[in-house]
C-alpha positions as a Markdown table, in Angstrom:
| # | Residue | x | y | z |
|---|---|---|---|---|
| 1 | Unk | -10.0 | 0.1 | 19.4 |
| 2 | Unk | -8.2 | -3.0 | 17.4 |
| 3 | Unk | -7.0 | -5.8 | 19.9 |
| 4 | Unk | -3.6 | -7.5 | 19.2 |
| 5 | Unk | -5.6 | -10.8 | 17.9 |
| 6 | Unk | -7.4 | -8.3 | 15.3 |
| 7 | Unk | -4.0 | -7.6 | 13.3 |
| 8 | Unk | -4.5 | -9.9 | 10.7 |
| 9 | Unk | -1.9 | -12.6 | 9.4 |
| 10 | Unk | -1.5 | -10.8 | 6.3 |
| 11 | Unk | 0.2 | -7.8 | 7.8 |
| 12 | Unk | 1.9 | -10.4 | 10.7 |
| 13 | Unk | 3.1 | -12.1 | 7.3 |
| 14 | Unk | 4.9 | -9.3 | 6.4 |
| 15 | Unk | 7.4 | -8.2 | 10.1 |
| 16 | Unk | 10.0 | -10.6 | 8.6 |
| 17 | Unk | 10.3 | -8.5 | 5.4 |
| 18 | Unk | 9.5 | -5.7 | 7.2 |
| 19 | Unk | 12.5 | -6.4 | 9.2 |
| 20 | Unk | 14.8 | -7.1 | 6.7 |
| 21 | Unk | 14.1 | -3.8 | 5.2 |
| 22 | Unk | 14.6 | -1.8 | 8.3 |
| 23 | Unk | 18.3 | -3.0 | 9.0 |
| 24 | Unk | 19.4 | -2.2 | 5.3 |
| 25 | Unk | 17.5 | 1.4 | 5.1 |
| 26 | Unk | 19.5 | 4.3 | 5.2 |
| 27 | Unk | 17.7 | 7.3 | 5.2 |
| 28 | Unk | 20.2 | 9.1 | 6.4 |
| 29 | Unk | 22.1 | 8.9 | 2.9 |
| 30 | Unk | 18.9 | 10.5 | 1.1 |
| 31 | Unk | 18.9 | 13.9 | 0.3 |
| 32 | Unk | 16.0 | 16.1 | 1.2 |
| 33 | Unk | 13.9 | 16.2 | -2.3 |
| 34 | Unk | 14.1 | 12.0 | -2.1 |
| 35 | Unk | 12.6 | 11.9 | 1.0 |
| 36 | Unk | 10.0 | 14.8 | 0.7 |
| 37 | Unk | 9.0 | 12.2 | -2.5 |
| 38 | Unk | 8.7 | 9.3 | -0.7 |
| 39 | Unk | 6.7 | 10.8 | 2.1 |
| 40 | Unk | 4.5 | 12.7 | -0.8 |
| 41 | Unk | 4.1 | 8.9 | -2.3 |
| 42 | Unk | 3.5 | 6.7 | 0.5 |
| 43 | Unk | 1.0 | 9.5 | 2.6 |
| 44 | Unk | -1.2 | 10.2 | -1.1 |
| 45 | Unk | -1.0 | 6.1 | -0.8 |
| 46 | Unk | -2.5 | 5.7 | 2.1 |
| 47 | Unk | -5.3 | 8.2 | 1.4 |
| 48 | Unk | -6.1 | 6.7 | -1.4 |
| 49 | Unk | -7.1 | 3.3 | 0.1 |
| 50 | Unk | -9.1 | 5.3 | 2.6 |
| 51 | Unk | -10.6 | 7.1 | 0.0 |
| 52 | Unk | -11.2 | 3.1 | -1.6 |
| 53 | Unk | -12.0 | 1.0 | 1.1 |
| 54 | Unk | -14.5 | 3.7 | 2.2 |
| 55 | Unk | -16.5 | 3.1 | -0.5 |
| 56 | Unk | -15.8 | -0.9 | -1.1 |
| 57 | Unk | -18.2 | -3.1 | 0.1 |
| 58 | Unk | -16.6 | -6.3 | -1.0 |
| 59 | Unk | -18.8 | -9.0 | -2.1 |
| 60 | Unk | -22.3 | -6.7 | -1.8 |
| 61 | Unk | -22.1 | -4.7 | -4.6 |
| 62 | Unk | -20.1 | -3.9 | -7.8 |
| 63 | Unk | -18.4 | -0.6 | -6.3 |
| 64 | Unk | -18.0 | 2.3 | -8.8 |
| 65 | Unk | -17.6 | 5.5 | -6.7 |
| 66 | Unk | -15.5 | 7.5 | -5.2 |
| 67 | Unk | -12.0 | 6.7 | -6.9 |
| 68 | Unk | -13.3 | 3.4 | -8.8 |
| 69 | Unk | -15.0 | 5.8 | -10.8 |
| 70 | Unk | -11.2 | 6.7 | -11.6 |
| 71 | Unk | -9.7 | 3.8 | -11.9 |
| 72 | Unk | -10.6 | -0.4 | -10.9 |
| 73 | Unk | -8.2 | -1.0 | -8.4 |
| 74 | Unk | -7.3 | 1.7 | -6.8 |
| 75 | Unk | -6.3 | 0.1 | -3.6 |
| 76 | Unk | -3.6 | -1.9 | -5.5 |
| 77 | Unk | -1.9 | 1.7 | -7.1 |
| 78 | Unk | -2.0 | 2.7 | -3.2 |
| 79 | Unk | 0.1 | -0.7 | -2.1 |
| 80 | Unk | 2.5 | 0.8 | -4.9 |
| 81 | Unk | 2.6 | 4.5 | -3.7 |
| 82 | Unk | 3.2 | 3.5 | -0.5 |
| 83 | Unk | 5.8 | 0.9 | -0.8 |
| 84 | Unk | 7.6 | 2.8 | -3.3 |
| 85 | Unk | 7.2 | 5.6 | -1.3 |
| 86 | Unk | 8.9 | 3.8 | 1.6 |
| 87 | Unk | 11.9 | 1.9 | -0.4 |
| 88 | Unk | 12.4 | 5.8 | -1.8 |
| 89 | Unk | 12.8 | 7.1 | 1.9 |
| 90 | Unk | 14.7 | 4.5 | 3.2 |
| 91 | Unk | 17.3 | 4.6 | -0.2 |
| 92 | Unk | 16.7 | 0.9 | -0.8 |
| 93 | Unk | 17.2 | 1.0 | -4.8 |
| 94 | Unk | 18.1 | -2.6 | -5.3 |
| 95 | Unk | 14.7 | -3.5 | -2.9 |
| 96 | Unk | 13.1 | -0.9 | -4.8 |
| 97 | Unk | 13.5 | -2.4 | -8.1 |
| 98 | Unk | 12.8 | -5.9 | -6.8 |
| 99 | Unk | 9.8 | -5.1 | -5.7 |
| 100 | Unk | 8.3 | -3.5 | -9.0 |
| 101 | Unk | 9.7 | -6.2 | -10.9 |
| 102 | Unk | 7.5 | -8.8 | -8.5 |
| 103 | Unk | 4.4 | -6.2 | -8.6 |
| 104 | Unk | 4.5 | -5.7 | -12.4 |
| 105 | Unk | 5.2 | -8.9 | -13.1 |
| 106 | Unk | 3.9 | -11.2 | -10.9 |
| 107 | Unk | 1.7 | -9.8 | -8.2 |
| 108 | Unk | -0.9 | -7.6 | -10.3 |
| 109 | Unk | -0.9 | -10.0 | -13.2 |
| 110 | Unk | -2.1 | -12.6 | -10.8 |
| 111 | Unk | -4.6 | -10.6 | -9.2 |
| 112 | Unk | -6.0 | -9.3 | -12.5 |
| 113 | Unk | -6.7 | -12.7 | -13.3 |
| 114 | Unk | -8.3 | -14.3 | -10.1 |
| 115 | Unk | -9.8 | -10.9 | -9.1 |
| 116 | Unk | -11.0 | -10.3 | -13.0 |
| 117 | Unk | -12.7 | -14.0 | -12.9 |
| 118 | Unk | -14.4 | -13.8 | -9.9 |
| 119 | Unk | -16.2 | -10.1 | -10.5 |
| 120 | Unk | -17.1 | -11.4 | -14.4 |
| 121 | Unk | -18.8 | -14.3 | -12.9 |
| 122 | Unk | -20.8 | -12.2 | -10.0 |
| 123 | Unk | -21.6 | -9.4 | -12.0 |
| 124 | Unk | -21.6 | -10.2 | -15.3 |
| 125 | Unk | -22.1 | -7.8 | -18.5 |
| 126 | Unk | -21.9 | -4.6 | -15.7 |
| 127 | Unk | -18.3 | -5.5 | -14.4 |
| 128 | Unk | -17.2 | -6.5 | -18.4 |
| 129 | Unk | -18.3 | -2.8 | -19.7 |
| 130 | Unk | -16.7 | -1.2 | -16.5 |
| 131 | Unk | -13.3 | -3.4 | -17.1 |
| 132 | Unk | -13.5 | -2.4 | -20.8 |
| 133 | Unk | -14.0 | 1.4 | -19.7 |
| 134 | Unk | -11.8 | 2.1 | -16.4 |
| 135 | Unk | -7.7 | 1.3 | -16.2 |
| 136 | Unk | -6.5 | -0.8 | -13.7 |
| 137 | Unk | -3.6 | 1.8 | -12.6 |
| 138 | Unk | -4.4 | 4.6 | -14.8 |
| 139 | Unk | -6.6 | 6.8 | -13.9 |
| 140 | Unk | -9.1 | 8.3 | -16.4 |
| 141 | Unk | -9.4 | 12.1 | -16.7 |
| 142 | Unk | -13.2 | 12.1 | -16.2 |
| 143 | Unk | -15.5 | 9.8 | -14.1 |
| 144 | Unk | -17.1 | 6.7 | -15.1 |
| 145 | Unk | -20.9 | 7.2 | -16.0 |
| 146 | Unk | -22.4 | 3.8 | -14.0 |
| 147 | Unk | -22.4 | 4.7 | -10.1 |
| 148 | Unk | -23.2 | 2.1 | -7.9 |
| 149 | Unk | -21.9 | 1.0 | -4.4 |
| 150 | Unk | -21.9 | 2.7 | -0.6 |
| 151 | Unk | -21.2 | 6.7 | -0.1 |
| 152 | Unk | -17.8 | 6.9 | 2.3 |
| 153 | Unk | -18.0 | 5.4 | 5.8 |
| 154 | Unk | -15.2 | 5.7 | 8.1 |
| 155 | Unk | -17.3 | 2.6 | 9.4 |
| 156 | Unk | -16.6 | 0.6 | 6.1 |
| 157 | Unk | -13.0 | 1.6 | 6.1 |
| 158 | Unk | -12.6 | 0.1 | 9.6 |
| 159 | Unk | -14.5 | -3.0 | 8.7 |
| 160 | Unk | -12.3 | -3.2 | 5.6 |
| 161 | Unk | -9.2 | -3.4 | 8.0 |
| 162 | Unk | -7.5 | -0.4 | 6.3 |
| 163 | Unk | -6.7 | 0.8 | 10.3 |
| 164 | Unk | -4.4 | -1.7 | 10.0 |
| 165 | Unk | -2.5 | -0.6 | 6.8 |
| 166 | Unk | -2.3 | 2.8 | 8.5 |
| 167 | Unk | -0.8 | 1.2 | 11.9 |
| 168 | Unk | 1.5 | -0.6 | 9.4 |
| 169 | Unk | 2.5 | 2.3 | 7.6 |
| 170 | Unk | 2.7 | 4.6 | 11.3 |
| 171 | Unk | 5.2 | 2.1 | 12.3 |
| 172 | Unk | 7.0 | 1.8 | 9.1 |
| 173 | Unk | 7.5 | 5.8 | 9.5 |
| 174 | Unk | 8.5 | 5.6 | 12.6 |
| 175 | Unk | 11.6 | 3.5 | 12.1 |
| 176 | Unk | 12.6 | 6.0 | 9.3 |
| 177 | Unk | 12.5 | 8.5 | 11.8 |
| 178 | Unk | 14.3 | 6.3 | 14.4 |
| 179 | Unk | 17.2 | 5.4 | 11.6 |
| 180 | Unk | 17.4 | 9.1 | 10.6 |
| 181 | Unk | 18.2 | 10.0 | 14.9 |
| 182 | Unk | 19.6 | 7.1 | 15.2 |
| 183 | Unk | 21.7 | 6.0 | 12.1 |
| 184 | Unk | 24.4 | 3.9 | 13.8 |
| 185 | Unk | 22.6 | 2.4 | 17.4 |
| 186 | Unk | 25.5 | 0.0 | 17.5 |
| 187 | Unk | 27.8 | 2.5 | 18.5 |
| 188 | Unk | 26.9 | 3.0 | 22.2 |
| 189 | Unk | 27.4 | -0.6 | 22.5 |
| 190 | Unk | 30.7 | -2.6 | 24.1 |
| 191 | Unk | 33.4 | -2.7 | 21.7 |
| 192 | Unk | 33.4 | -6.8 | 21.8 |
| 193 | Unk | 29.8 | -6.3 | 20.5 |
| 194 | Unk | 30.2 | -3.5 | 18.1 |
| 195 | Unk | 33.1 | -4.7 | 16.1 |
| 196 | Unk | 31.0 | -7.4 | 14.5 |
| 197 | Unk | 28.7 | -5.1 | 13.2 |
């Protein structure tokens, strides 16, 4: 069972935006097809990096199976299925485009490059072919050839912290769900209160 000192600073990092994007959501303005797409997106998201970080043994091994067979960073196109997801459900379309400007143009350019640079330098002429061969985002239609890397462990998705992207993502959910029961909470409170907000 993860302890409260396990959830690590990257996902701490995040409450304050987190935050910010719970007080302007408003699911409650969504129709019904928008949200059954944003729960489609940010649930095949999360599977997905389970599906990943079962396999991933960072460090050990090149890892081409499962969906790295598919595509080279498969965990990445989950971060955008689920946050889009998300941003979708909550109606945040300003947020929404924000954050695929920064993605597209700033956060997977950056981690192509550091990411790109450091698997080059461990594995050499294997990771160059398999870079040349597999997308980044787009998946190919049929498996790459080379297959190396663990089979799926529940194990190795635990020790690749992805419990706590799914804690994230149950809590995320969750205040949907509160803001859809509960779109206007301010309204049970004393008039003196309510009236500035």
């Amino acid at each position: 069972m993860m302890k409260l000192h396990e959830y690590s600073w990257r996902h701490v990092g995040l409450l304050p935006l987190a935050a910010a994007w719970f007080l302007v959501a408003h699911p409650y303005f969504v129709g019904p097809c928008i949200l059954a797409l944003g729960a489609v997106l940010f649930v095949s998201g999360e599977l997905l990096r389970v599906w990943a970080t079962g396999h991933l043994r960072k460090t050990e091994v090149l890892t081409i199976r499962g969906p790295y067979r598919y595509l080279r960073d498969p965990m990445y196109l989950g971060t955008l299925m689920i946050a889009t997801g998300l941003l979708l459900a909550g109606g945040d379309w300003i947020l929404l485009a924000v954050f695929l400007a920064i993605f597209g143009l700033y956060y997977m350019p950056r981690k192509q490059r550091r990411e790109g640079r450091r698997l080059l330098k461990k594995f050499g002429t294997d990771y160059a072919q398999y870079a040349v061969s597999v997308n980044s985002l787009v998946p190919r239609l049929t498996p790459y050839e080379g297959s190396t890397g663990g089979k799926f462990s529940f194990q190795q998705v635990i020790k690749n912290n992805e419990h706590q992207t799914a804690l994230s993502l149950l809590i995320a959910v969750a205040a949907l769900a509160l803001k859809l029961l509960w779109p206007h909470p301010w309204i049970t409170l004393p008039g003196s209160i309510a009236r500035y907000l």
